[in-house]
C-alpha positions, 0 to 999 in steps of 0.5 A, a space after each residue: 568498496 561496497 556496493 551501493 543498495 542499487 548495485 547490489 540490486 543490478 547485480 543480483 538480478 544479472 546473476 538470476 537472469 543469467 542462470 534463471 532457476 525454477 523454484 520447487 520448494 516453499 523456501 524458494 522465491 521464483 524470480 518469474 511467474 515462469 520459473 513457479 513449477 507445480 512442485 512449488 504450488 504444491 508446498 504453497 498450496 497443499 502442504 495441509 492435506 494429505 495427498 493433495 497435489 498441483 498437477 497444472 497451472 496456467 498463468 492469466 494475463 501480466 498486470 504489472 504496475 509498482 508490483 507484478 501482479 498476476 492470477 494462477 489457475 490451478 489444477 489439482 489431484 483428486 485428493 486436492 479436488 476433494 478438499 476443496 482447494 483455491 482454483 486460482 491464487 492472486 500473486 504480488 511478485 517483484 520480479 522485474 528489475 524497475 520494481 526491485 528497485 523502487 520498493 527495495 529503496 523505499 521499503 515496501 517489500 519488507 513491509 508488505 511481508 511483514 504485515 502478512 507475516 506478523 501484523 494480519 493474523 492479529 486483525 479482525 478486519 475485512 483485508 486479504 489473507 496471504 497463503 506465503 509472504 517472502 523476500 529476498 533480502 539481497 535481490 529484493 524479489 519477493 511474493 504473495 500469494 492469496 486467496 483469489 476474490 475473484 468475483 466475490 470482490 470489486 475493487 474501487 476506482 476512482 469513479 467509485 461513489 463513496 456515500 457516508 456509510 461507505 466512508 464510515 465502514 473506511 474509518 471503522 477498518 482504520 479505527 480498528 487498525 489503528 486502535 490494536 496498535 495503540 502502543 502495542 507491545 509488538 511495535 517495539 518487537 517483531 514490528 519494530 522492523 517496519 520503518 517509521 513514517 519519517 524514514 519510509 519517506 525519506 528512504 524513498 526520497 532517496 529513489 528521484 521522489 523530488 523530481 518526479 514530484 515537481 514534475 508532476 505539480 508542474 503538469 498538473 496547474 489545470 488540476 489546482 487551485 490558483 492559490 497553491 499552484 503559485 506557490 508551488 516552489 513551496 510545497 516540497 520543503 513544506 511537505 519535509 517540514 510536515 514530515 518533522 512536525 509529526 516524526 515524534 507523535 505517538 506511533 501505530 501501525 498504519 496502512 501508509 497507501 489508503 487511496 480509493 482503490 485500494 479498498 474494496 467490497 465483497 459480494 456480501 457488502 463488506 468493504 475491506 483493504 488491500 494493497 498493504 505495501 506501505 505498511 509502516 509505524 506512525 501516526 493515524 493522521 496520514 491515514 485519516 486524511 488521505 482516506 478522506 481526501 481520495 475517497 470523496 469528491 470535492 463536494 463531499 469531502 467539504 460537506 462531510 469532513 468535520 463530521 467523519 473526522 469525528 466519527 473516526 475519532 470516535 471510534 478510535 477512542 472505542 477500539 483502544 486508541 487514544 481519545 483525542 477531540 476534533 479540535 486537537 486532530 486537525 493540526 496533525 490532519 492539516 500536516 498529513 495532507 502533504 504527503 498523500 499529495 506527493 504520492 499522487 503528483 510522483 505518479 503523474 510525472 514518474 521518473 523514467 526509473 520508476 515503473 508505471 505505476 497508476 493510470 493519468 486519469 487515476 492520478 489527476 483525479 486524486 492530485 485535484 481532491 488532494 490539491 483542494 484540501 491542501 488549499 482548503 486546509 491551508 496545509 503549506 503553512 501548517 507546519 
């Protein structure tokens, strides 16, 4: 009998655990921030420069939430001093077993690979750049190594003040995004392995999301708005609903994951995106409200949201995508509205199969404006 994706998850996993091997070589992938060796670092690091080498590197603090996130400080040879290599690298691993599971089941390892593989080279956006993307395709570990920002970068938060330039240069980057990938030829080839919205849902509906997600608009009834808290027995299967309703629209490549602090800006004033493991094939709309509706305070969002969502469209039209007028947008809006709620209200109430994954005070802020919108929008009904 095979094995189900679980079990062969558990099991590789007790295979490393049980003969834990340190990682030497570019093709390896460490399965601990303790098995990364300099000889490693090296091939990641200074396979460019002749001569260059890692002789020492030290580990920051762990960071772990839906990804193991860590820093490396690192220390070269002369010759990798005088090249000017990076004095520390931001690593996304998933090393431990909660975090192969989740993204194993949902896809996000292969996505967040994928992207930096094959989609990144091909932007002119402000997003991180990875030195190695890699996974395993049985055990599902994986890691990224980038460039460290630094100080050269802060992320948001979600107390960050979002202003309409802030959230006009959000919609250039998804304009942009979205436009490149406007019935792009690489979707039907090296990306056409990247799940499609309807699926990467579904899949990871499969890994407890129904529970968690009831759970969490349960404890959230202080958060919401009367109106959709009384019908919250049907925000679940409107949210498949919403699901079907834009499962045969027209496909880009989208971020999949744009809540606020996700975006960030460089010392420069550039505002990028990172966090790009939801990378998948759909339809603009899911970006488009869930930037939006986490972005901006209630207020705003309400004051602003005609306008930049013609402001998005706009500029859509201009980077190659089509040309679609506000009016006609607002349906497939309305129904993406959903979804972002069920990341939030999952994240609140999480199955204890889930790793942590983002603060309460995170999530009650983005299930209240998402809520809001929901409500405002009539987004049960939409489809």
């Amino acid at each position: 009998m095979s094995l189900t994706l679980a079990q062969q998850i558990d099991a590789a996993f007790a295979a490393e655990q049980a003969q834990p091997v340190t990682a030497r070589t570019r093709d390896q992938i460490p399965r601990s921030y303790d098995a990364i060796s300099d000889d490693w670092l090296t091939a990641v690091l200074c396979a460019g420069v002749p001569g260059a080498e890692v002789v020492g590197h030290r580990l920051g603090p762990p960071d772990d939430g839906t990804n193991n996130r860590r820093r490396i400080f690192l220390t070269y040879n002369a010759a990798g001093d005088a090249a000017d290599l990076p004095p520390s690298v931001f690593c996304k691993a998933t090393f431990g077993l909660a975090n192969r599971q989740m993204l194993g089941h949902s896809g996000g390892v292969l996505c967040e690979v994928t992207f930096h593989n094959m989609a990144r080279p091909l932007l002119d956006i402000e997003a991180p750049r990875a030195l190695l993307a890699n996974y395993d395709p049985v055990s599902f570990a994986s890691i990224v190594v980038f460039e460290d920002f630094g100080e050269a970068a802060t992320f948001c938060s979600e107390d960050t003040r979002v202003d309409l330039d802030f959230a006009r240069s959000q919609l250039d980057i998804l304009a942009k995004l979205h436009g490149r990938f406007h019935h792009a030829p690489e979707l039907a080839g090296g990306l056409a392995v990247l799940p499609d919205w309807y699926h990467r849902f579904h899949n990871l509906a499969k890994f407890h999301l129904e529970k968690s997600c009831t759970a969490g608009v349960d404890a959230a009834e202080k958060l919401l708005p009367a109106e959709l808290f009384a019908r919250r027995q049907a925000i679940w299967p409107a949210t498949l609903r919403s699901l079907e309703a834009i499962r045969d629209l027209p496909l880009t490549l989208c971020h999949g994951d744009v809540h606020l602090k996700n975006w960030y800006q460089r010392s420069d004033g550039r505002i990028g995106l990172g966090d790009w493991g939801v990378t998948h094939r759909g339809h603009w709309s899911r970006d488009l409200a869930y930037t939006l509706t986490t972005a901006l305070s209630i207020a705003d969002r309400r004051a602003w949201e005609g306008e930049l969502i013609a402001y998005y469209l706009d500029r859509l039209a201009s980077e190659g995508g089509p040309r679609i007028s506000p009016e006609d947008a607002m349906l497939p809006y309305r129904q993406s509205l959903l979804s972002a709620f069920a990341f939030w209200t999952l994240t609140l109430k999480p199955d204890p199969a889930f790793p942590d994954m983002q603060p309460p005070a995170t999530a009650r802020t983005f299930i209240e404006r998402i809520g809001q919108a929901v409500a405002d929008h009539d987004a049960l009904d939409a489809a």
